[in-house]
N, CA, C and O atoms as a GROMACS GRO file, in nm:
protein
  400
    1UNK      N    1 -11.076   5.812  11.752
    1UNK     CA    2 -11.018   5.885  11.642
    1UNK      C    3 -11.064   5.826  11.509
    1UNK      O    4 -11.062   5.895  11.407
    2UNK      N    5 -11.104   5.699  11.510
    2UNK     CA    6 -11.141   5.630  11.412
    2UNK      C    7 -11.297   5.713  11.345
    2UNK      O    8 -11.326   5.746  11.230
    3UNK      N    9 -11.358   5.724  11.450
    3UNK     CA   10 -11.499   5.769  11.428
    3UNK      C   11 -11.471   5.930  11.349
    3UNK      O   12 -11.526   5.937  11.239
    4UNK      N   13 -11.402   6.045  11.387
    4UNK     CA   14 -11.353   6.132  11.325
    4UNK      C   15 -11.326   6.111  11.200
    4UNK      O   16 -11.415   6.137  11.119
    5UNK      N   17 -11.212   6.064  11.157
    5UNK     CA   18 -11.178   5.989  11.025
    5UNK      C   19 -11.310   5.947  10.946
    5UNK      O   20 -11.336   6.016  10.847
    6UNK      N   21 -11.385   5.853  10.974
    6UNK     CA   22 -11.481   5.807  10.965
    6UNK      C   23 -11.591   5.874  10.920
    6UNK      O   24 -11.662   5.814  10.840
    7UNK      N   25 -11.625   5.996  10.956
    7UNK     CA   26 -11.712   6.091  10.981
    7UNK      C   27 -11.674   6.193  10.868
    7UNK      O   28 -11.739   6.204  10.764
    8UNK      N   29 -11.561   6.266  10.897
    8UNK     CA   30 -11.466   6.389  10.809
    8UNK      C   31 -11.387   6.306  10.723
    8UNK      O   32 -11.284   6.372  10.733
    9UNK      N   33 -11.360   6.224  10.656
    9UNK     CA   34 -11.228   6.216  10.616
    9UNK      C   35 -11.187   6.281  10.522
    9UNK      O   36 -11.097   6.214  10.473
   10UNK      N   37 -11.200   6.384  10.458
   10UNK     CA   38 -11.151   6.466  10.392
   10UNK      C   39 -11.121   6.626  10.468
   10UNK      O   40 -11.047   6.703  10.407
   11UNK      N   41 -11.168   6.660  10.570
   11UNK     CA   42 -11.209   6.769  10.639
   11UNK      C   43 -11.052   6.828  10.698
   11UNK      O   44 -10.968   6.773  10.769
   12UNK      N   45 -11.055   6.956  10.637
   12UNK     CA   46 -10.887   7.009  10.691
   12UNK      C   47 -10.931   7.004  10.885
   12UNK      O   48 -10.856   6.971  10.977
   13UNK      N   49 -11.082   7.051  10.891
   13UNK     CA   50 -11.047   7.105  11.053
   13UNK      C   51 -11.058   6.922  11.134
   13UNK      O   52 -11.030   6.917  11.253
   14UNK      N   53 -11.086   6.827  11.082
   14UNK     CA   54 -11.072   6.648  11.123
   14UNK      C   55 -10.909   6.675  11.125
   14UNK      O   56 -10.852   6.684  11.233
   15UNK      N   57 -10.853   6.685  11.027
   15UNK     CA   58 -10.698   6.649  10.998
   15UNK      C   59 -10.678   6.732  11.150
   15UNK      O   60 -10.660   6.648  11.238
   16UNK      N   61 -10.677   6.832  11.187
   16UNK     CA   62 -10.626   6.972  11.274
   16UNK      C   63 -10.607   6.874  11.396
   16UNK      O   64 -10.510   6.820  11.449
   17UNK      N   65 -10.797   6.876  11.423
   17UNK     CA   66 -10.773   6.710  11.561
   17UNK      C   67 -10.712   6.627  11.583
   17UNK      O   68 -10.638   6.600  11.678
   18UNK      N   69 -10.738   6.581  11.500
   18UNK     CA   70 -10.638   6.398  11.451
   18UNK      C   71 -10.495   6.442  11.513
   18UNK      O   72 -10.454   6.387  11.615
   19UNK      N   73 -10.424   6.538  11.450
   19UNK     CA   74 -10.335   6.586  11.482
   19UNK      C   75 -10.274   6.662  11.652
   19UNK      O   76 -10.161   6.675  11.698
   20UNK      N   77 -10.408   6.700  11.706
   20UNK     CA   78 -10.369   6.765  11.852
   20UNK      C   79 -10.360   6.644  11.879
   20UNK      O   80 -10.246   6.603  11.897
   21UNK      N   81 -10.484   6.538  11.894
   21UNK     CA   82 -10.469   6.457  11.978
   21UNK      C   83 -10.365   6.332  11.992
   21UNK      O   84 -10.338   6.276  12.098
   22UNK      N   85 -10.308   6.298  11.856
   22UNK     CA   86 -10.125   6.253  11.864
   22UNK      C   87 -10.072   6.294  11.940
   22UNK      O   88 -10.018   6.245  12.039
   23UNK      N   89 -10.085   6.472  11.872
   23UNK     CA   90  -9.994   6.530  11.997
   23UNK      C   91  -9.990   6.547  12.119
   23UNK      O   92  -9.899   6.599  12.184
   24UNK      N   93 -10.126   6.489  12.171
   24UNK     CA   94 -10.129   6.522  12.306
   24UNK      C   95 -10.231   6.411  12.395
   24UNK      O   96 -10.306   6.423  12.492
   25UNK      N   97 -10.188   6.291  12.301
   25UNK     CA   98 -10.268   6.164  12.419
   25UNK      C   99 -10.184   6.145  12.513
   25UNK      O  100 -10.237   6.120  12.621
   26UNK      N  101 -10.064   6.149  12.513
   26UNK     CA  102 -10.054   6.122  12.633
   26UNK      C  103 -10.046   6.186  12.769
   26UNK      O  104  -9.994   6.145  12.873
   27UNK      N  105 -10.106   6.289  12.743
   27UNK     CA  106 -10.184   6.362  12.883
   27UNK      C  107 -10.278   6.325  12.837
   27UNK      O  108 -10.323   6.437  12.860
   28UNK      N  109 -10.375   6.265  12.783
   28UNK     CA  110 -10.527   6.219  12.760
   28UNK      C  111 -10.587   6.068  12.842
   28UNK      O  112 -10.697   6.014  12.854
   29UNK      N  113 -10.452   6.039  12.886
   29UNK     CA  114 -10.496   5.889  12.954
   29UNK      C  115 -10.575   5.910  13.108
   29UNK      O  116 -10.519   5.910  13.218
   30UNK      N  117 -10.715   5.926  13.084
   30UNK     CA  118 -10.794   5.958  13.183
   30UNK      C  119 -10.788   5.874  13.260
   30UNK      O  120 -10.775   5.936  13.365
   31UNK      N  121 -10.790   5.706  13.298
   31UNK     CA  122 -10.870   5.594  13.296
   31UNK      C  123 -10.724   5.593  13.429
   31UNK      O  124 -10.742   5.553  13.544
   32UNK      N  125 -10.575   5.651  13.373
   32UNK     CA  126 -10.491   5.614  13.426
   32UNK      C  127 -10.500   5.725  13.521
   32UNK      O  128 -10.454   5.694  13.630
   33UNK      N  129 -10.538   5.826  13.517
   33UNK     CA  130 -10.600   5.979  13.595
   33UNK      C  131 -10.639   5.920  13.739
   33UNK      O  132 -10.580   5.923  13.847
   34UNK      N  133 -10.767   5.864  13.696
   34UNK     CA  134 -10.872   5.823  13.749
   34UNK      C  135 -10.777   5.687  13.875
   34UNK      O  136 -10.761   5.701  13.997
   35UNK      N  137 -10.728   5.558  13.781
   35UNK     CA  138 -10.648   5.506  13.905
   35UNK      C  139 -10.629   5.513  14.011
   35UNK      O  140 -10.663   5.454  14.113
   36UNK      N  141 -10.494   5.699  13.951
   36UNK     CA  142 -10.447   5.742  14.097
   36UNK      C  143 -10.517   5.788  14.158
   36UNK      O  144 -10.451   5.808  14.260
   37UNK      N  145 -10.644   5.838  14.181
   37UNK     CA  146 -10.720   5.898  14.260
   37UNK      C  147 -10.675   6.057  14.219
   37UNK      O  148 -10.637   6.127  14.313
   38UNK      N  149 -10.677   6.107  14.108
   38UNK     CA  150 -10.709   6.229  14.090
   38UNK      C  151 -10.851   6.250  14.031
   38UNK      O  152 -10.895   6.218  13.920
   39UNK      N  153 -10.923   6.327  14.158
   39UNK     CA  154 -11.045   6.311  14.120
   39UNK      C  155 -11.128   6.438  14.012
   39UNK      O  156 -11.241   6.438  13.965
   40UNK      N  157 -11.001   6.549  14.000
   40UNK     CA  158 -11.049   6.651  13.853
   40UNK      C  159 -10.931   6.630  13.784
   40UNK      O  160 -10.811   6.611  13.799
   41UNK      N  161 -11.068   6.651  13.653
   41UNK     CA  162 -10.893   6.612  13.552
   41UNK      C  163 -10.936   6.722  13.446
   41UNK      O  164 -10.861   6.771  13.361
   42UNK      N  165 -11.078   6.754  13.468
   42UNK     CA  166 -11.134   6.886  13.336
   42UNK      C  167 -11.034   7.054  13.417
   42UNK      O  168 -10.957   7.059  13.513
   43UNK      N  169 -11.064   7.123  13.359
   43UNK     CA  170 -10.989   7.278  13.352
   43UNK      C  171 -11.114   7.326  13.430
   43UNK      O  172 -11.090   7.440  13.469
   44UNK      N  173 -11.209   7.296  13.460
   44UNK     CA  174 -11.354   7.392  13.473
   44UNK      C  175 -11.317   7.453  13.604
   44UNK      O  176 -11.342   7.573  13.616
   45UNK      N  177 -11.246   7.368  13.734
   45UNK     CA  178 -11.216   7.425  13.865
   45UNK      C  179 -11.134   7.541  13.885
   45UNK      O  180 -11.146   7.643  13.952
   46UNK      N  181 -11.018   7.479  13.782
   46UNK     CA  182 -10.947   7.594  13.731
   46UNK      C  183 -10.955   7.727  13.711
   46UNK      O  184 -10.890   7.822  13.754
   47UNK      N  185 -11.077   7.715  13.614
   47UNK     CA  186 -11.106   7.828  13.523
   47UNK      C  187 -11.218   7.928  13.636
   47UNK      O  188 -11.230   8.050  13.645
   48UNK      N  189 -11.272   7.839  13.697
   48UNK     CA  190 -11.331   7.900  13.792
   48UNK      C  191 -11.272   8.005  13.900
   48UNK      O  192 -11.309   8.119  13.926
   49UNK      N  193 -11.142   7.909  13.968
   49UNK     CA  194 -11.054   7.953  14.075
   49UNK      C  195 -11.007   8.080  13.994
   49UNK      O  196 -11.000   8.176  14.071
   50UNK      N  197 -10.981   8.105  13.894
   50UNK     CA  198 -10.900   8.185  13.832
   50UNK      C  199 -10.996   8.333  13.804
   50UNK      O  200 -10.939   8.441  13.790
   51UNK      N  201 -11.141   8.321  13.800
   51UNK     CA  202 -11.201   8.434  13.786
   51UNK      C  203 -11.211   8.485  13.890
   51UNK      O  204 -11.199   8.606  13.914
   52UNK      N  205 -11.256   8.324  14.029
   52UNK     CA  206 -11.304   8.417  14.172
   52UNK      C  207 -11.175   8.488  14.217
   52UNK      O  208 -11.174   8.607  14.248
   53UNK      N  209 -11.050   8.394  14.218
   53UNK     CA  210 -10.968   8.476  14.300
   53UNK      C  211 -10.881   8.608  14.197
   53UNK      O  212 -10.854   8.723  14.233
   54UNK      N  213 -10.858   8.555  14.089
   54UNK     CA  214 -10.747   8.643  14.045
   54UNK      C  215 -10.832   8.765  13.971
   54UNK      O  216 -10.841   8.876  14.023
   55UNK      N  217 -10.910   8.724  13.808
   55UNK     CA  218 -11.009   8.858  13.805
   55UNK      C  219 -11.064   8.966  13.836
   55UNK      O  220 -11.063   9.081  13.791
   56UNK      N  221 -11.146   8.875  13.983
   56UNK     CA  222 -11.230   8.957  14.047
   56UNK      C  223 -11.174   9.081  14.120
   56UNK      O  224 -11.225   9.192  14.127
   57UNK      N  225 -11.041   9.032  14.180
   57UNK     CA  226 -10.934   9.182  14.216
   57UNK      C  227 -10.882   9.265  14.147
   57UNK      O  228 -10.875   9.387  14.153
   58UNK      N  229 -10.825   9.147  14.040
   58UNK     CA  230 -10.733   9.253  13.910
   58UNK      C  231 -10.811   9.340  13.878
   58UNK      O  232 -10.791   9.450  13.929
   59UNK      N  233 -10.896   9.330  13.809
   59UNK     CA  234 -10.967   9.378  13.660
   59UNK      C  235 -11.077   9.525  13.698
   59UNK      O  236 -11.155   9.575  13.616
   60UNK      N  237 -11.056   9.572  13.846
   60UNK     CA  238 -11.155   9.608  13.887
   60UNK      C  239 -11.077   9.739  13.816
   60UNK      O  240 -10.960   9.745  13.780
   61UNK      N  241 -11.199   9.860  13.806
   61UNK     CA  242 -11.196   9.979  13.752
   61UNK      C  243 -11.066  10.089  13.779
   61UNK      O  244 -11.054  10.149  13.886
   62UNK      N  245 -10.992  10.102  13.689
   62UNK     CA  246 -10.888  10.150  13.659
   62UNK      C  247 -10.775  10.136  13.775
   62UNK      O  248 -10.718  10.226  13.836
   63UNK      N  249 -10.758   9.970  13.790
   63UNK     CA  250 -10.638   9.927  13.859
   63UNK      C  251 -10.522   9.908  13.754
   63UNK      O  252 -10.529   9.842  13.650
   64UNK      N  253 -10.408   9.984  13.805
   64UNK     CA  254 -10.302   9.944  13.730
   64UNK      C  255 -10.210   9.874  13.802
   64UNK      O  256 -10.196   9.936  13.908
   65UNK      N  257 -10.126   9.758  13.801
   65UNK     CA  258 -10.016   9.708  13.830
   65UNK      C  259  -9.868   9.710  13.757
   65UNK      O  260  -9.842   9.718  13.638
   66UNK      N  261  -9.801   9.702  13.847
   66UNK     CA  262  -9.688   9.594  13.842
   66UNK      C  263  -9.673   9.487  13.836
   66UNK      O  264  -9.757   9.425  13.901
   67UNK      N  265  -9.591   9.419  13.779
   67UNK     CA  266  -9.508   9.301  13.788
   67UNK      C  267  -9.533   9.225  13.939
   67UNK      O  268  -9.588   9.116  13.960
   68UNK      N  269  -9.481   9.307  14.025
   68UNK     CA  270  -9.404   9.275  14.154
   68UNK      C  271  -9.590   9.288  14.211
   68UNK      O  272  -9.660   9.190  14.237
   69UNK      N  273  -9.628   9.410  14.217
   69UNK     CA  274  -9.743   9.468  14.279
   69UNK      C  275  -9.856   9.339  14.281
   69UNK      O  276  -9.901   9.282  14.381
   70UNK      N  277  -9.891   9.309  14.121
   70UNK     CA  278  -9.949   9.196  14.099
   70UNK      C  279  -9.937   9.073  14.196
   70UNK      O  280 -10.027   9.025  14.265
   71UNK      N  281  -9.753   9.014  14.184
   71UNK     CA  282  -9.801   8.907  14.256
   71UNK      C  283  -9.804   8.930  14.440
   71UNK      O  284  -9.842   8.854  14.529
   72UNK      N  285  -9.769   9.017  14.444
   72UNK     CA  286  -9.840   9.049  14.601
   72UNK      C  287  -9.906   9.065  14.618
   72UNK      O  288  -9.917   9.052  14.740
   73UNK      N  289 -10.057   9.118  14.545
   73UNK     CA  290 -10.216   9.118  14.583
   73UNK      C  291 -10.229   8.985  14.563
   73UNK      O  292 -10.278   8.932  14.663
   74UNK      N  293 -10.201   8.887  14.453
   74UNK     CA  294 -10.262   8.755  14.402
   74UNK      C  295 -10.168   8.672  14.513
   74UNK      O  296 -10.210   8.556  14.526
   75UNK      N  297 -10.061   8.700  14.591
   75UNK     CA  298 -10.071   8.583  14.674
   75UNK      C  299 -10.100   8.628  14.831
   75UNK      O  300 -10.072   8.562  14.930
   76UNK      N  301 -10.174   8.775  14.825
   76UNK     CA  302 -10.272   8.804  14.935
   76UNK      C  303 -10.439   8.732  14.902
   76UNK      O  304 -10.506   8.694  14.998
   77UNK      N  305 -10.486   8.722  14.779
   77UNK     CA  306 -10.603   8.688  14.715
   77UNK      C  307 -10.607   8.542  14.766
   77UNK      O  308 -10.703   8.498  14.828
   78UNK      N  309 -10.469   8.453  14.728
   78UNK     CA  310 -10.476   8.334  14.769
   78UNK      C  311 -10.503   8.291  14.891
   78UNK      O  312 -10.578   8.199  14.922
   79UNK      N  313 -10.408   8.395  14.997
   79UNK     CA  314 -10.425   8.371  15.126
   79UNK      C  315 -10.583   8.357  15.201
   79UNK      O  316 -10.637   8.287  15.287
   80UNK      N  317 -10.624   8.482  15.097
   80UNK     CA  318 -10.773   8.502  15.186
   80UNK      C  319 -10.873   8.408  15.149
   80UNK      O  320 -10.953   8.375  15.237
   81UNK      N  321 -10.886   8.348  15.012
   81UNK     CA  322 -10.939   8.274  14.967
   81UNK      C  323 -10.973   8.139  15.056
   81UNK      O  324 -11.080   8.084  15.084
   82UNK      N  325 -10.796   8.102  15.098
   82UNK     CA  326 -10.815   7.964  15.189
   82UNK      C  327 -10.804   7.989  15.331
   82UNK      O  328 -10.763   7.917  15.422
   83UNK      N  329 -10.866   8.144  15.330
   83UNK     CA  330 -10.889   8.174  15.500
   83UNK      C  331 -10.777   8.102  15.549
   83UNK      O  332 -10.793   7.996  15.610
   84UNK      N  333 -10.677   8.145  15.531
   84UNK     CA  334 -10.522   8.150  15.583
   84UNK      C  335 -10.458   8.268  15.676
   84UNK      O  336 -10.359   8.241  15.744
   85UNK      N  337 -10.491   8.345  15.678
   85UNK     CA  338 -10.488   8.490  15.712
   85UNK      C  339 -10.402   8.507  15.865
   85UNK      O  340 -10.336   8.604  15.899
   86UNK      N  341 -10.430   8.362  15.957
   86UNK     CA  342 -10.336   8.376  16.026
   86UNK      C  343 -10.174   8.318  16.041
   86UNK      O  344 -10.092   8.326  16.133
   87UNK      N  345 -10.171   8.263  15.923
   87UNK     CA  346 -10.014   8.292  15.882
   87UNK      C  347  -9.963   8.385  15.848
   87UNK      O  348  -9.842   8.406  15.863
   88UNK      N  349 -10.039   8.460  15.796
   88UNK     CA  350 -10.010   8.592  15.758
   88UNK      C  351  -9.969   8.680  15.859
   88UNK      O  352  -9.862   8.739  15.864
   89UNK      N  353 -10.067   8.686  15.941
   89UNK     CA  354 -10.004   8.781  16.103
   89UNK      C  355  -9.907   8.720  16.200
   89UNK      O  356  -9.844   8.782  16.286
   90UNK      N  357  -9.902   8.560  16.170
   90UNK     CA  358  -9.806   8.557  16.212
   90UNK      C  359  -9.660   8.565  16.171
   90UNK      O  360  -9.568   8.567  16.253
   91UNK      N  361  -9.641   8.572  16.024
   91UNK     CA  362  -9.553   8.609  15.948
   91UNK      C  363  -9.488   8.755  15.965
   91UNK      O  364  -9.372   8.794  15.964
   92UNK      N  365  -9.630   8.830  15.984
   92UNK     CA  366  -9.587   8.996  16.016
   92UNK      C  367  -9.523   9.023  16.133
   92UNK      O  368  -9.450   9.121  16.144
   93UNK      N  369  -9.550   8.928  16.241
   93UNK     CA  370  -9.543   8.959  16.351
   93UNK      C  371  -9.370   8.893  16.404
   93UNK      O  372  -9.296   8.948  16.486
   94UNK      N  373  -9.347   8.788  16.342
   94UNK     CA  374  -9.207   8.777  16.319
   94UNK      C  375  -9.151   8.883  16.270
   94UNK      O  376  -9.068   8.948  16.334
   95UNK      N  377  -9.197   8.920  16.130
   95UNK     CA  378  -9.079   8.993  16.097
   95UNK      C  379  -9.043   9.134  16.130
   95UNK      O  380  -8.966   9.221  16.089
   96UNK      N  381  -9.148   9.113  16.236
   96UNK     CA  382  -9.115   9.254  16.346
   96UNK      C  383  -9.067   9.280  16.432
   96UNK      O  384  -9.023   9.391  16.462
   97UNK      N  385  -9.064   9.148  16.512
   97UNK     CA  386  -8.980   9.136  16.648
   97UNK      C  387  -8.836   9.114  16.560
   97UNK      O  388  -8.734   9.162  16.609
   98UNK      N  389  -8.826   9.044  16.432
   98UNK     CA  390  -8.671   9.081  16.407
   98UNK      C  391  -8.616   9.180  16.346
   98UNK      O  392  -8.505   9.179  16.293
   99UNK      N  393  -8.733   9.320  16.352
   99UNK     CA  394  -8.699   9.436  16.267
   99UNK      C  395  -8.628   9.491  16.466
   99UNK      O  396  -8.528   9.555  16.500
  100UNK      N  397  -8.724   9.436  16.538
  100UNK     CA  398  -8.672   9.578  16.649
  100UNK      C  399  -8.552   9.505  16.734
  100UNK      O  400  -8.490   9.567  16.820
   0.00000   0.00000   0.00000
């Protein structure tokens, strides 16, 4: 932060930084991340997971949802994603023998 200062010190968008990162070192302690064995700590997996699974279904050509509708495709999206699919039938298949 020193180097910022250092660099800008007059600069409103330096001050802006200076300022997130007060506000928010202490989720910034990587080193302590790293320790526990969390081995991602960037958003990029995230941001990824979030186009393949959720996007790529939503957004397709004139889908409209619900509320409700939504999260029942996105936690069918999830399922299929982690090739889970046979919890799924077996889920169905319970709740059929206790429908009859």
């Amino acid at each position: 932060m020193d180097k910022i200062r250092e660099l800008a010190p007059e600069s409103e968008v330096a001050h802006k930084i200076l300022q997130y990162y007060e506000a928010n070192k202490d989720r910034m302690d990587y080193a302590s991340y790293k320790q526990m064995g969390i081995g991602i700590i960037g958003s990029g997996a995230i941001e990824s997971a979030h186009r393949t699974v959720i996007q790529k279904r939503m957004k397709l050509s004139g889908q409209r949802w619900t509320k409700q509708g939504a999260q029942n495709m996105l936690n069918l999206r999830v399922v299929h994603m982690n090739n889970q699919w046979d919890k799924v039938i077996k889920l169905v298949k319970t709740e059929f023998k206790n429908v009859a």
